[in-house]
N, C-alpha and C positions, 0 to 999 in steps of 0.2 A: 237753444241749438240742439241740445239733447234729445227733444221729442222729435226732430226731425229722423225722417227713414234712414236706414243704411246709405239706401243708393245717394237719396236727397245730400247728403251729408259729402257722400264721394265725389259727388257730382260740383257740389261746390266749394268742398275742400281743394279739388284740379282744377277748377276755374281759379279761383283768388292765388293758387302758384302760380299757375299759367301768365294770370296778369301782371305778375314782377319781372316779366319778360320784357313787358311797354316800359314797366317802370323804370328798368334798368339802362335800356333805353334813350331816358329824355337828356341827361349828359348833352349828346350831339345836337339837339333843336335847341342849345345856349351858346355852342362852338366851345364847349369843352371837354376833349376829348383826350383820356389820358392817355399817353403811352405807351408803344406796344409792350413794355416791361411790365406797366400796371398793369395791362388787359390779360397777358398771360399770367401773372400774379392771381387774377381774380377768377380765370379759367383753371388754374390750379387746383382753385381754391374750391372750386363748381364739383372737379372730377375727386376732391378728399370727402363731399358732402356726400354725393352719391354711391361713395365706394362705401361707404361708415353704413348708409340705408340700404345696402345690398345685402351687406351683412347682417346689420344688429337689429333691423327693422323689418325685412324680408325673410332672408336665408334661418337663421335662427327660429324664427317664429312659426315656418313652415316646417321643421325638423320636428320641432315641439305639436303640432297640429295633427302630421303623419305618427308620431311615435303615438296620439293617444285612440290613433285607430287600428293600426298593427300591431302585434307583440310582437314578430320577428324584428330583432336589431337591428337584421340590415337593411329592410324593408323602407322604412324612414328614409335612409341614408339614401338607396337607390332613386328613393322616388323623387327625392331630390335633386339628385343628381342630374337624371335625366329632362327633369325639367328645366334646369339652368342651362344645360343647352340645346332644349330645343327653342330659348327665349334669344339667347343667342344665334344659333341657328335663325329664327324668323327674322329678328334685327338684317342679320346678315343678307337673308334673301332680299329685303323690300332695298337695304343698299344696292344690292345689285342689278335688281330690278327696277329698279324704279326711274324712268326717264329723264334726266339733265337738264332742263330746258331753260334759255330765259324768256321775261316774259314778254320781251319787245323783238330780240332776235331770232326766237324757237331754238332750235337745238345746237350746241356749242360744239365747236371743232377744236382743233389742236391750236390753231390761228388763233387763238382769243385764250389762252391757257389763264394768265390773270384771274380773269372775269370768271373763267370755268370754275377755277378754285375757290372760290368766293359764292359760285353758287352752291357749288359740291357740297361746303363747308354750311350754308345756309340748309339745303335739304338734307345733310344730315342732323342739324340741329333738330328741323320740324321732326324728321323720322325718329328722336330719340326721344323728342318731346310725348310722342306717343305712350311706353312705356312708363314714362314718370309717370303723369298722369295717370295711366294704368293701376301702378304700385301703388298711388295715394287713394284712389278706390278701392283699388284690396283692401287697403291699410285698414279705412274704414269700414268698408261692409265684414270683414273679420273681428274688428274689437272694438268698434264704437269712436268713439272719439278719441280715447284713448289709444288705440290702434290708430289712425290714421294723423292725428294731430303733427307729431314730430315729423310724417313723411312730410306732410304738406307746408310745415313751414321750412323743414330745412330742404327740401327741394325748391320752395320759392325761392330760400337764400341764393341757392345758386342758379337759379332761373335769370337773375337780375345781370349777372357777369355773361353770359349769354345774348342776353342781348344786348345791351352793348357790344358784344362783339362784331355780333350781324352789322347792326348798324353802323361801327367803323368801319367794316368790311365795306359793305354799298356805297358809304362815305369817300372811304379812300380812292373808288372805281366814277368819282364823278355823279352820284345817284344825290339829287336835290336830298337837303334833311329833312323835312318833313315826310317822304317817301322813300329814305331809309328808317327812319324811325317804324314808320307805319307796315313796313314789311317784318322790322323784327317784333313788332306788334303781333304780328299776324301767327308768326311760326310760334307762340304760346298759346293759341287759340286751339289747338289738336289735345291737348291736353285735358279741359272736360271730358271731350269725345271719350278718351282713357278713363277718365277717372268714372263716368257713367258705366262704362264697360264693367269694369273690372269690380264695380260694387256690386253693380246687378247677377254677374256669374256667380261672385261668391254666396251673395244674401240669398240664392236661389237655392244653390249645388252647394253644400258644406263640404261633400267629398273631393270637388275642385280647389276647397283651402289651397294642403300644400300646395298642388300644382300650380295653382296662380301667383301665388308668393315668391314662389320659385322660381317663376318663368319667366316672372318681372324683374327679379333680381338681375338674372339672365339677359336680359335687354339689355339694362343700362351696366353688366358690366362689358357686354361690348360695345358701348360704346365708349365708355370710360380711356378701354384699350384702344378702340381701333380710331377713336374720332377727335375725344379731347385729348388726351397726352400727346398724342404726336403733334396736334395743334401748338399747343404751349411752348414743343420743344424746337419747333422750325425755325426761331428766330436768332438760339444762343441764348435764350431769355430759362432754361431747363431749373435753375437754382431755383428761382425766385417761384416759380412753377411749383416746385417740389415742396419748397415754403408753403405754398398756398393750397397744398393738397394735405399739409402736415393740418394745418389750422383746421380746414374744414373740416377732415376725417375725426378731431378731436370734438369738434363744436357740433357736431351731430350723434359724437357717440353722447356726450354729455346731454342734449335735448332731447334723444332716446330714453335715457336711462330716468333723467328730471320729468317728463313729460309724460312718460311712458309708464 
């Protein structure tokens, strides 16, 4: 695996994440489907992964990247900065822009609010899926294996409560299980596309390091904020939530630091 290229590496380091999305999953094509308490539990547990690789696996590593090109102090620091949110920023815009639609009754009104929430909630999964995948090609086209390993498995980790979720979501709305499965299938599949991206910028541009690190970072912690947490916390279910953000954000600084 080693003599494979940066990108090669990126590219299928964000696909084999991307796929613990189906994995996570098949739950529903047995009819066992846990709990809204467990799903937020495990969604908790999704936004502690990703908040630990924002930090200790992104943000950190592109501080260090920028500092060994600049000597000014605060050079590092701004460029940081600004890349965190323009990665937010971008997240933000494709939310906003980006059309509602389902796939049998095209675009959703007020009249269908349910359903709307359920998609809402679906196309922000795919649009966050983007970024990860992103990060886990940084990961790699910056530091090899070592560099990309911990993103990509502990973003699989949380990839897998993900879907599951989709899939109870379509579940809950009447969507047959084998075509809720196969659409939370589907929303892990943008995730290559990322991880190709974000390998090939950086193995190309080394001067784009920090700013890609950064700006990945930047994605997924908007979505952290704007899309899982308040998921989790809709129900009354916010404890257990909180639990499961404590767990991952530990279980990924740990696989950083082991791995890394």
């Amino acid at each position: 695996m080693t003599d494979l290229s940066p990108i090669a590496l990126g590219f299928l380091g964000s696909l084999a994440a991307g796929s613990l999305t189906a994995i996570g999953a098949i739950p529903i094509l047995f009819g066992r489907v846990p709990s809204r308490a467990t799903r937020d539990l495990s969604l908790g547990f999704a936004a502690g992964v990703m908040l630990a690789a924002s930090f200790f696996s992104l943000i950190i590593p592109a501080l260090d990247a920028a500092e060994i090109r600049y000597a000014n102090a605060a050079a590092p620091a701004a460029i940081v900065c600004v890349a965190i949110l323009l990665g937010m920023g971008a997240v933000a815009l494709m939310n906003e822009k980006l059309p509602h639609e389902h796939f049998k009754t095209g675009r959703e009104g007020p009249e269908a609010e349910s359903l709307r929430r359920v998609w809402l909630f679906i196309i922000a999964i795919t649009i966050h899926n983007f970024p990860e995948g992103l990060a886990v090609g940084v990961g790699f086209g910056s530091g090899g294996v070592e560099g990309g390993l911990p993103l990509a498995i502990g973003i699989g980790l949380q990839n897998a409560p993900e879907g599951l979720a989709v899939a109870v979501s379509l579940l809950g709305e009447g969507y047959p299980r084998v075509r809720a499965w196969g659409i939370a299938a589907l929303t892990g599949l943008v995730e290559p596309i990322g991880g190709l991206l974000g390998a090939g910028i950086i193995t190309l541009s080394q001067p784009l390091l920090p700013w890609g690190l950064a700006f990945a970072a930047g994605a997924m912690l908007y979505v952290i904020s704007h899309e899982i947490i308040p998921e989790t916390h809709r129900s009354g279910h916010q404890n257990r939530a909180t639990l499961g953000l404590a767990i991952g954000l530990v279980l990924m600084l740990f696989l950083d630091v082991w791995l890394g």
